[in-house]
C-alpha positions in Angstrom: 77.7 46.5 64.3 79.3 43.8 65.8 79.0 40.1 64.5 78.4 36.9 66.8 82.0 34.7 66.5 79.7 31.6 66.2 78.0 33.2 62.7 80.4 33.7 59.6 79.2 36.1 57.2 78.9 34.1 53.8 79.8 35.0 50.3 77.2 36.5 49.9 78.0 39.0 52.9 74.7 37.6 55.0 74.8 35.8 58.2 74.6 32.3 59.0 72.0 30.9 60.6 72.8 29.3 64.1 72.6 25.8 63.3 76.2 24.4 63.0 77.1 22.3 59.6 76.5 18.8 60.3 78.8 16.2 59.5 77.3 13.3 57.9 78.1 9.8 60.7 79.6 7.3 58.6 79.2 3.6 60.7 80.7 0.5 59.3 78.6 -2.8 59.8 79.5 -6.1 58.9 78.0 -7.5 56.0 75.1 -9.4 56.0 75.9 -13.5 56.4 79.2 -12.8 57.2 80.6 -15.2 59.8 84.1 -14.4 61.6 85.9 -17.1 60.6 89.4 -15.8 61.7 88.5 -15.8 65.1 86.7 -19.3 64.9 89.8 -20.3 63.5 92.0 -18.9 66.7 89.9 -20.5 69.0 90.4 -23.8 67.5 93.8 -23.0 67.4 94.3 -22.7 71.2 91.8 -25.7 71.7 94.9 -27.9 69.6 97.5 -26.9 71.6 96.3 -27.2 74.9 95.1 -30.8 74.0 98.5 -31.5 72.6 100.4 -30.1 75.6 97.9 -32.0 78.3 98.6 -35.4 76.2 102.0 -35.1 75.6 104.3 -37.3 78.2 106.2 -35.9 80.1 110.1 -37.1 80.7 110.3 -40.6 82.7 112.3 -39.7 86.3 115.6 -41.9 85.9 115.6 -44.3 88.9 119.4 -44.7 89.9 120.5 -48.1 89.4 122.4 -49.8 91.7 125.9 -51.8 91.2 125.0 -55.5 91.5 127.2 -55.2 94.7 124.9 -53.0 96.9 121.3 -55.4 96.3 118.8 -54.4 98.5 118.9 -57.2 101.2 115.2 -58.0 103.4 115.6 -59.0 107.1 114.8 -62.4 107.9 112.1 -62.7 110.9 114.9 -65.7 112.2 117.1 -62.7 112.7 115.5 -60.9 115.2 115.2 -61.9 118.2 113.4 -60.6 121.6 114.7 -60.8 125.2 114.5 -59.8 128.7 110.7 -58.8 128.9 109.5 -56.5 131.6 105.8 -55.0 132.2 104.3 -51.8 133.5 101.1 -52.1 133.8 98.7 -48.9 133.4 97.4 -48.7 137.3 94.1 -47.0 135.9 92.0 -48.8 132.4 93.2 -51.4 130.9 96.5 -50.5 129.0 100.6 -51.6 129.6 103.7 -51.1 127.9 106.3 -54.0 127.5 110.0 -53.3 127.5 112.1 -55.7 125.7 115.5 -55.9 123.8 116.2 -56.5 120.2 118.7 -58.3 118.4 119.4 -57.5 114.9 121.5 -60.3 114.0 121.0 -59.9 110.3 122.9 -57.6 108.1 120.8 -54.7 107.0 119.1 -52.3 109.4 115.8 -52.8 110.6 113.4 -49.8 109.8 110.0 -51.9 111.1 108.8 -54.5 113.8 105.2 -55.8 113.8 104.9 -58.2 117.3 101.7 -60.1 117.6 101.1 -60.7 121.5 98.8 -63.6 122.8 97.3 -62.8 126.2 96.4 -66.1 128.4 94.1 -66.2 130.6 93.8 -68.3 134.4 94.1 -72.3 132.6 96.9 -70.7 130.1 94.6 -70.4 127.3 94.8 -67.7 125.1 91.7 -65.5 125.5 93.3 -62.5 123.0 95.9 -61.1 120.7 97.0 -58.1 119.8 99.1 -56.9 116.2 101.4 -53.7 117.8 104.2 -52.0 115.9 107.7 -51.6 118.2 109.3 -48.0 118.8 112.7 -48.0 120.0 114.1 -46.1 122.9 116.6 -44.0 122.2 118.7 -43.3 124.9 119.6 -46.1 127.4 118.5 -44.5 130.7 115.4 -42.6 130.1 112.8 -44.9 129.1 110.1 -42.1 127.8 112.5 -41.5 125.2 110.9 -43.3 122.4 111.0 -42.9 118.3 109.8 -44.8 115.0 111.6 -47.4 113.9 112.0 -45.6 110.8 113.8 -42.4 112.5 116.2 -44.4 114.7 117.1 -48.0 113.4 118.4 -50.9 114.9 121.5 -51.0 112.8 123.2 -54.3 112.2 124.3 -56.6 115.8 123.1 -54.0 117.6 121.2 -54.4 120.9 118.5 -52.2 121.4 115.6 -51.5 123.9 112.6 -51.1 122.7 108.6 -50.3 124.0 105.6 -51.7 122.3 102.4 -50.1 124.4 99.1 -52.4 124.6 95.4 -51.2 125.3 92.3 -52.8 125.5 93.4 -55.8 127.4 91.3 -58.6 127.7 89.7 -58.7 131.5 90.3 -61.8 132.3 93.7 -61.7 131.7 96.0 -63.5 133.7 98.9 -60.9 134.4 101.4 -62.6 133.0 103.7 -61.5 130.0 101.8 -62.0 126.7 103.6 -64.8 124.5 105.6 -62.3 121.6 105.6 -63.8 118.0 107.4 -61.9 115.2 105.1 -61.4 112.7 107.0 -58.6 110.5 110.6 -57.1 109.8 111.3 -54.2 107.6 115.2 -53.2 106.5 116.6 -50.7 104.4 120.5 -51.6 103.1 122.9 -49.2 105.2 
């Protein structure tokens, strides 16, 4: 007679029933009130150092000092000075630029001009004004050729061209060139 694999014979020489041995489940649960202080405790832990990292300083940048020989020097608005004005005047709206030559007689180079122009109108009164920064014109022929003060600077007695551009003009402006005043100069030691 031949036996099932699944059912051993016993001791006893009898079969097994079919049911398997079961294995008593052993499950571990916390005990009762216990709170998890160790990971309370990391938690906190992490908290601290982030606040300590976030408030700590961090290193000063070292500002190069200079020798007492090479002090930043500021143009004086007395000079600058502006000459030989032409106009083109926009034939459509009401815009124009004026092209006019600088003189930077003072020793640093000039990075910034602020004009402030005051339009008259038919009995030479002044009926507007205007506050325009100056661009310079690079090369010396082609007047459409013009940059920032800041990328191309009138270096030391140099002569340079230069365009300020107007819009808006008052209407009853008289046609003549506006009366320039210097308001600002910026420099920056070369």
């Amino acid at each position: 007679m031949a036996t099932n694999p699944q059912r051993r014979p016993t001791e006893d020489g009898e079969l097994s029933s079919l049911k398997p041995a079961e294995e008593p489940v052993v499950t571990r649960l916390p005990a009762e009130g216990r709170f998890p202080w160790f990971g309370l405790i990391l938690m906190i832990a992490a908290l601290i150092v982030v606040v300590i990292i976030s408030l700590y300083p961090s290193a000063p940048v070292q500002q190069p000092t200079r020798p007492p020989t090479q002090m930043a020097l500021t143009p004086v608005l007395g000079q600058v000075q502006l000459t030989g004005m032409s106009m083109t005047v926009a034939p459509v709206g009401s815009a124009m630029f004026v092209d006019t030559m600088v003189h930077n007689n003072g020793p640093t180079n000039i990075t910034g001009l602020q004009v402030q122009a005051a339009f008259q109108g038919s009995n030479s009164q002044t009926i507007g004004t205007q506050l325009r920064f100056v661009a310079g014109v690079v090369s010396g022929s082609n007047l459409d050729n013009v940059r920032n003060l800041v990328e191309a600077p009138i270096k030391p007695n140099q002569v340079r061209r230069v365009r300020i551009f107007f819009d808006n003009l008052p209407p009853a402006w008289n046609k003549k060139p506006p009366q320039m005043t210097i308001v600002s100069v910026t420099g920056a030691a070369q």
